[in-house]
C-alpha positions as CSV (number, residue, x, y, z in Angstrom):
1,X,101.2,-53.9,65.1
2,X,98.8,-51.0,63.6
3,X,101.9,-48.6,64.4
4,X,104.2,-50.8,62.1
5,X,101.1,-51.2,59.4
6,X,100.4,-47.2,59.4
7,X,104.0,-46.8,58.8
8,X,104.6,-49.0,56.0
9,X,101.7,-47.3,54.5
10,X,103.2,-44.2,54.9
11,X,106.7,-45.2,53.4
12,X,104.2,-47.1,50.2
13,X,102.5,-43.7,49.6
14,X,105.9,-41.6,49.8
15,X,107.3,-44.3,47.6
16,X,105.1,-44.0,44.7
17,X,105.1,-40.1,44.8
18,X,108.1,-40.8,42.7
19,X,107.0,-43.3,39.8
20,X,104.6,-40.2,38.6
21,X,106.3,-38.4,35.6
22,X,105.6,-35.1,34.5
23,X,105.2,-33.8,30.9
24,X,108.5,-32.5,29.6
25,X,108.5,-29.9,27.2
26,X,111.0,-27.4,26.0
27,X,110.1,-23.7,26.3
28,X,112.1,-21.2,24.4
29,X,112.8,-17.7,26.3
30,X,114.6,-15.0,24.8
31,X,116.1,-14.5,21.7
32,X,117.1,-17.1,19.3
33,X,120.9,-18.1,19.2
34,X,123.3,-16.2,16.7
35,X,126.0,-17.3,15.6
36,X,129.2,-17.1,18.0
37,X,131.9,-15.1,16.0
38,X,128.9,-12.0,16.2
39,X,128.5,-11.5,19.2
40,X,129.7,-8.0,20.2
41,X,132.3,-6.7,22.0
42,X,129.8,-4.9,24.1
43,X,128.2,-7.6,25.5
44,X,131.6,-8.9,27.7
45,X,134.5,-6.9,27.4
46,X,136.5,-8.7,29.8
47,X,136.2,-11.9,27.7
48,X,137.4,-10.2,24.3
49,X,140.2,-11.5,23.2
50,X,143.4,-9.8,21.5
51,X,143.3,-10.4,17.7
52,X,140.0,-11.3,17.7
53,X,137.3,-8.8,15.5
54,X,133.3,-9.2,16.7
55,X,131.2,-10.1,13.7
56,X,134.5,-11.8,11.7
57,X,134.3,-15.4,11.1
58,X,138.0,-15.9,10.4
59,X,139.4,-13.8,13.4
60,X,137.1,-16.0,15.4
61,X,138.5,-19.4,14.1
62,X,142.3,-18.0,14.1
63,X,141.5,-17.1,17.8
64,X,140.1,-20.8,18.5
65,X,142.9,-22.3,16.6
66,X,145.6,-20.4,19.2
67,X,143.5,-21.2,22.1
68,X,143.6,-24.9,21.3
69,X,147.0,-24.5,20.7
70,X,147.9,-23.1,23.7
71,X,146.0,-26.7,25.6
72,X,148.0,-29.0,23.3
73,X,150.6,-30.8,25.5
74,X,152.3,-32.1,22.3
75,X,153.4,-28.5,20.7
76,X,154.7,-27.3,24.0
């Protein structure tokens, strides 16, 4: 009987370990973002794609526009 008691105690106690909440907070590391079509071509050269200029904003959404292209089920 004490055996089955000390247990249940144990399984309470383990039980409410997890209604406790810790603080959330959101810590920033590193650099702030930058926009995507400036990242350089340094950073990854095996992702750079043909046709597509670091630092240009228009290269960058021509590039998208034939990537999603490519996905589109429809066009093919």
């Amino acid at each position: 009987m004490k055996v089955r008691l000390l247990a249940l105690a144990a399984i309470a106690v383990l039980n409410m370990q997890g209604c406790g909440e810790r603080e959330q907070t959101l810590v920033r590391r590193g650099a702030h973002d930058a926009s995507t079509w400036s990242a350089s071509a340094a950073a990854n050269p095996a992702f750079k794609a043909p046709g597509w200029t670091p630092g240009d904003q228009a290269s960058w959404e021509g590039q998208i526009r034939r990537r999603n292209q490519a996905q589109n089920d429809y066009s093919r």
